[in-house]
C-alpha positions in Angstrom: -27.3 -25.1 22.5 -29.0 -22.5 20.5 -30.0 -24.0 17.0 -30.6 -20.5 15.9 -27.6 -19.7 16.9 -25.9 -22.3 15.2 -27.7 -21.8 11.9 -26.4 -18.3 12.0 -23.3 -19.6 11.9 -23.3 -21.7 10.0 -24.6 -19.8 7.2 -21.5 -17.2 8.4 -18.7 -19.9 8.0 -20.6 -21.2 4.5 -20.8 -17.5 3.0 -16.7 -17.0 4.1 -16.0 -20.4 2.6 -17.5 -18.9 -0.6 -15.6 -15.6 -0.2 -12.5 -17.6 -0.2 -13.1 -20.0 -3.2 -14.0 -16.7 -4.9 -10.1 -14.9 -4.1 -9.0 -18.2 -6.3 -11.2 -17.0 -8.6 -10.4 -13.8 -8.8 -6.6 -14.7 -8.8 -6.9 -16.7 -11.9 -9.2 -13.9 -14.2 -6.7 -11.3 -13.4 -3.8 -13.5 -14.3 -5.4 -14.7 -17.1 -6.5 -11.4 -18.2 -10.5 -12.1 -17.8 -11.5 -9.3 -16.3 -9.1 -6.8 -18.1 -11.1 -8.1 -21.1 -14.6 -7.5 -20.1 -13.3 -3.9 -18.0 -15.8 -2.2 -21.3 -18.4 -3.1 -19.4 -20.3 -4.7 -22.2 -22.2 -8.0 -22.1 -20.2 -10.9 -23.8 -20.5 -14.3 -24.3 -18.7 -17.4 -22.7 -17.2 -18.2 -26.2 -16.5 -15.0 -26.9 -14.6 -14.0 -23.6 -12.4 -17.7 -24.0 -11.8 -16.1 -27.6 -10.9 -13.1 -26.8 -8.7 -14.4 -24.0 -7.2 -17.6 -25.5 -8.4 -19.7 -22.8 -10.9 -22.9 -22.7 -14.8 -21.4 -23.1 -16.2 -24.4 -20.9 -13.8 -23.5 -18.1 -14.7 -19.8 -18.9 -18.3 -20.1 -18.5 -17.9 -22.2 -15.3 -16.2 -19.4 -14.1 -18.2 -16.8 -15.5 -21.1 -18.6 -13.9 -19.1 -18.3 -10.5 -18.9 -14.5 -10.3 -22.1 -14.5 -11.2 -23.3 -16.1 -8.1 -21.2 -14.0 -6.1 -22.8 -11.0 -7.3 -19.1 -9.8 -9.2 -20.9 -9.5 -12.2 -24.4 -9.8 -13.9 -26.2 -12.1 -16.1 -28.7 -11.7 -19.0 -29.6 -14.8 -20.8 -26.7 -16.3 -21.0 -24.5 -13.4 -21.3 -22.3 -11.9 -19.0 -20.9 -8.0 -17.9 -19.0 -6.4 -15.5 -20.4 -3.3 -14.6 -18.2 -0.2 -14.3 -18.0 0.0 -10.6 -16.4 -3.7 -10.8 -14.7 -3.2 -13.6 -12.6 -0.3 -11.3 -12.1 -2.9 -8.7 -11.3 -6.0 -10.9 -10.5 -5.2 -14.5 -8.8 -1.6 -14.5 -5.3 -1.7 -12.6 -4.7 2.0 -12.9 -8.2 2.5 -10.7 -7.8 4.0 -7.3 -9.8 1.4 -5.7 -8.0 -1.6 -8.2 -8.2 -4.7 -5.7 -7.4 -7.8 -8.0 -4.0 -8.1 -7.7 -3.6 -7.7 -4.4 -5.3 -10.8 -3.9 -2.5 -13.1 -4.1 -1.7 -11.8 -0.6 -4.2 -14.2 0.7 -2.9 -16.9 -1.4 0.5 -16.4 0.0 -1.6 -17.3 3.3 -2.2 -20.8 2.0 1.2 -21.6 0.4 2.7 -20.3 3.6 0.3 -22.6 6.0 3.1 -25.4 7.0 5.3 -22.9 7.7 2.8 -20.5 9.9 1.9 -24.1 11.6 5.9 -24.8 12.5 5.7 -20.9 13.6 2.4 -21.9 15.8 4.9 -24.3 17.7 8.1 -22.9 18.0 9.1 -19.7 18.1 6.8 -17.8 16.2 8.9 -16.4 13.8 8.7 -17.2 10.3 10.8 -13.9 8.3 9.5 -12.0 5.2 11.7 -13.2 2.9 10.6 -17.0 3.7 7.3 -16.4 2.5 5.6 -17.5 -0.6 7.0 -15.9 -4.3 3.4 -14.3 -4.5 3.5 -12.5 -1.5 5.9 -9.7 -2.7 4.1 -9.1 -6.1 0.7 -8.9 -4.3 1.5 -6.9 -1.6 3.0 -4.4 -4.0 0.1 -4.8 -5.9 -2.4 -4.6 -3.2 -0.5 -0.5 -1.5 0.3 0.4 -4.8 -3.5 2.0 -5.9 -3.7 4.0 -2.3 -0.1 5.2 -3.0 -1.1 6.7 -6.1 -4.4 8.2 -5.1 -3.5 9.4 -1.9 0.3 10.2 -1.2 1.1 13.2 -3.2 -2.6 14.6 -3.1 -3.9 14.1 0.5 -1.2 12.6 2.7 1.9 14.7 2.1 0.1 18.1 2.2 -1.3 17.0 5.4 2.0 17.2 6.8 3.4 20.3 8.3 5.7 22.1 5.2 6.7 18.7 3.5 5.8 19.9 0.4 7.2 22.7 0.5 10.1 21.3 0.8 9.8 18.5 -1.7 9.4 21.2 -4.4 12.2 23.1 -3.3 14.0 19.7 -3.2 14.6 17.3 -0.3 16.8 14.5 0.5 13.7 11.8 1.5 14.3 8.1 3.1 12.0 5.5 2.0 12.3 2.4 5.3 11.4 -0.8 4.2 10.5 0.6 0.3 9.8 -3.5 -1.2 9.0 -3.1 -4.4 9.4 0.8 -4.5 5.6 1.8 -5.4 5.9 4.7 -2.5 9.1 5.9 -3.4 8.6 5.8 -7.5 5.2 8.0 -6.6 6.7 11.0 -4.6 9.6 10.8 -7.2 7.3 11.3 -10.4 5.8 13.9 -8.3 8.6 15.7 -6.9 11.5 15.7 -9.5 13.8 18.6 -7.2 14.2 15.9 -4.9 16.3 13.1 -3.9 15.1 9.6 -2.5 16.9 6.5 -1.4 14.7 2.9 -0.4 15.9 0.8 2.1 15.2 -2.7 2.6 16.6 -5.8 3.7 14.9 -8.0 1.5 17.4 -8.0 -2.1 15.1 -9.2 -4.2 12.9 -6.5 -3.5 15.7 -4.1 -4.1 16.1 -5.5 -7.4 12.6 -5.4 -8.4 12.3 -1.9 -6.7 15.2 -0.1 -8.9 13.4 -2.2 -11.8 10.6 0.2 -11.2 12.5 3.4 -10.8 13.9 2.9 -14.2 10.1 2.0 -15.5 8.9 5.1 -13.8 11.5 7.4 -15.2 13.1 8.3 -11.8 16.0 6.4 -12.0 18.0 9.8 -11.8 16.2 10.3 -8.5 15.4 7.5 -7.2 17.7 4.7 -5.6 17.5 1.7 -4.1 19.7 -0.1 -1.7 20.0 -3.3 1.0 19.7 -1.6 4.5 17.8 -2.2 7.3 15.9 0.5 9.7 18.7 0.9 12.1 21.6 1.1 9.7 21.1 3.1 7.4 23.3 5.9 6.2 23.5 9.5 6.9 22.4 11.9 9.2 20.3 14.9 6.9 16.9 13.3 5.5 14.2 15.9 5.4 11.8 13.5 5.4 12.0 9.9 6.3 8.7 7.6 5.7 7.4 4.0 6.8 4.8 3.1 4.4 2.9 -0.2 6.2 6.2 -2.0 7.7 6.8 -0.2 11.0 4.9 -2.8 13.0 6.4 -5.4 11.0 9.8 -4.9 12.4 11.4 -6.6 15.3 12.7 -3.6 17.2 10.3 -0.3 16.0 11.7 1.7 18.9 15.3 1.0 17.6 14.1 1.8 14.4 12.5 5.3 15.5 15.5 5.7 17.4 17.5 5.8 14.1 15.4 7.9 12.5 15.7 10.8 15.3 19.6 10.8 14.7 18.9 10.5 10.4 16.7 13.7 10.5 17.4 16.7 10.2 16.6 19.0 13.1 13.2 20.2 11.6 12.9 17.1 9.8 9.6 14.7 9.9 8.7 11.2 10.1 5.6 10.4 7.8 4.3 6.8 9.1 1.5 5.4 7.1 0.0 2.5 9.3 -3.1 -0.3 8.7 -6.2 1.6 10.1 -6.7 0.4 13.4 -8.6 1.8 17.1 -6.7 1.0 20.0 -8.8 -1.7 21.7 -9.6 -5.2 19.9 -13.5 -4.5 20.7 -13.4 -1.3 18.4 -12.0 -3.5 15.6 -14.3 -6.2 15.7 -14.9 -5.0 11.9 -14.6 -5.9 8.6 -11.0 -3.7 8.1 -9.4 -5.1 11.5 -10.6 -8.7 10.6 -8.3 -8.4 7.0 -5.5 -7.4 9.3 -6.0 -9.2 11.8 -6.3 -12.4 10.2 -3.1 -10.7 7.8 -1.0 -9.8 10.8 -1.2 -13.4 12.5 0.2 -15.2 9.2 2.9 -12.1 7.8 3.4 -9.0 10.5 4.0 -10.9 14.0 5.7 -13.7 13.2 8.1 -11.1 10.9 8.9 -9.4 13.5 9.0 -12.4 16.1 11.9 -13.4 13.6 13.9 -10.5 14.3 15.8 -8.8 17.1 13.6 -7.9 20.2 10.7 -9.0 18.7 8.1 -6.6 19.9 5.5 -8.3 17.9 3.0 -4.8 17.4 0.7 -6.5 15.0 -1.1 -4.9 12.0 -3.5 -3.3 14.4 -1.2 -1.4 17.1 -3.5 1.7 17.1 -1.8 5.2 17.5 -2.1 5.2 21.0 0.6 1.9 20.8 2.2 3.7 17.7 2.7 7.3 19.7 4.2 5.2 22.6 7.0 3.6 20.2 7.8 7.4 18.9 7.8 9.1 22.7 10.3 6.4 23.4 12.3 7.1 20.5 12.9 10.8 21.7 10.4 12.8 19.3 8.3 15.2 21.3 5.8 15.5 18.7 3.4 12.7 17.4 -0.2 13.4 15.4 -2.6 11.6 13.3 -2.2 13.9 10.2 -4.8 12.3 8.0 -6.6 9.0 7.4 -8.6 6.8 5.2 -10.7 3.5 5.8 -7.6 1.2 5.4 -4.8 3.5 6.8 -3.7 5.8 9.6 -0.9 8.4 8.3 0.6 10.0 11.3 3.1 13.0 11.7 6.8 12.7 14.2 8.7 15.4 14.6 11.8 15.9 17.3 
């Protein structure tokens, strides 16, 4: 054995240990509205944070003094502030890079252990809908900031004449929509066209026409139960998969269905967790989120429905184009990208 070795690790599984007591931590101030409150950026007390916040200022300053020591905010004789570029991760929601919420994702991950353990043992399967309450709010939550900063500016003109068409007005499919974050974006920005959600999870459909009528696109923007190989019509202009293709049981079926929905110069826009093709090129911080995300919510989803392909979080495009070329489209690109997310181009 090598001791330094060990030590190493150690100090590795000690510093992850931390990370994870932290996500509690981070859970509870943005439900209980602590870092919303110091998102000024000015130093505050303890007692004036539980004040301002209505919660317990000895509990507040033990927890204050936690974020501290994970270098989430700074301390100056016995004062507290979240600095700005913080504040944009934890405290502001509108941010592009707003992180907070979508931290009860990983909590779902430890409500959902017993069930990932009978999964471990049987058949693998364990279905989205069986998961934790908190795992649909935070994984809304946790898309919704790169929706907003990068659909409408950076994904959809990468596209071959989408927009185009979206300002002229399309008819536009939204496959496995949840809580309707994606669809409510193109919506606002596109109000000549039409779009319709799918998704077989009714809750979500309730919550996602909820936010279509918050957004003001209820006019243009509907929501209904459907899953990826049954849904109606035969004309989309556009048909999208924001981060649920690989969490489907049969994704050639679905692509399959999506050939026959589209129009003939019609395009697929797939929007996929960042990932290389090989597990040695995502030995990384990115592939180990979705890795570790993928073996608790995207396999055993799809190891709960028909065919059960089982892609995983971290296909790659090469795994991704494959799917598509067996679907029938004869056209398949990486049309643009960003650190967490591959957004890639089928056309027939």
């Amino acid at each position: 054995m090598d001791e330094a070795k060990l030590n190493d690790f150690m100090g590795k599984l000690v510093s992850d240990m931390g990370g994870a007591a932290m996500l509690a931590s981070v859970i509870l101030g943005d439900e209980l509205g602590l870092y919303r409150a110091m998102a000024d950026s000015q130093l505050t007390t303890p007692e004036a944070l539980a004040a301002k916040t209505g919660c317990n200022p000895r509990l507040v300053r033990e927890w204050l003094n936690a974020n501290a020591a994970s270098g989430y905010m700074e301390h100056h004789d016995g004062q507290f502030r979240l600095p700005e570029e913080q504040a944009m991760a934890l405290g502001i929601e509108d941010s592009p890079v707003y992180a907070a919420g979508g931290a009860s994702v990983i909590a779902a991950l430890f409500h959902d252990k017993d069930k990932l353990v009978a999964a471990m043992r049987g058949d693998g399967a364990l279905a989205w809908g069986d998961h934790h309450p908190c795992m649909f709010g935070g994984t809304e939550r946790f898309f919704r900031p790169g929706y907003r900063t990068h659909l409408v500016a950076s994904w959809l003109p990468a596209l071959d004449g989408v927009v185009e068409k979206l300002k002229a007005g399309a008819k536009v499919a939204d496959i496995g929509c949840g809580h309707g974050a994606s669809t409510v974006v193109m919506a606002q920005a596109f109000p000549a066209s039409r779009f319709v959600g799918f998704d077989y999870h009714a809750p979500s459909i309730s919550t996602a026409t909820q936010r279509a009528q918050e957004g003001g696109v209820a006019d243009r923007a509907s929501f209904t139960l459907g899953t990826a190989k049954d849904y109606p019509d035969n004309d989309y202009d556009l048909i999208c998969y924001f981060d649920c293709l690989h969490d489907m049981g049969d994704p050639v079926g679905a692509a399959k269905h999506a050939y026959q929905a589209l129009k003939a110069d019609g395009t697929v826009l797939l929007v996929e967790p960042f990932a290389n093709d090989t597990l040695d090129e995502n030995m990384n911080p990115v592939g180990r989120l979705f890795y570790a995300a993928s073996t608790f919510i995207c396999t055993p989803n799809s190891l709960s429905q028909e065919v059960g392909l089982g892609l995983g979080a971290q296909a790659g495009e090469a795994r991704l184009r494959k799917v598509f070329t067996e679907a029938g489209f004869s056209r398949f690109r990486r049309a643009a990208e960003t650190p967490f997310n591959l957004i890639l181009e089928a056309r027939k």
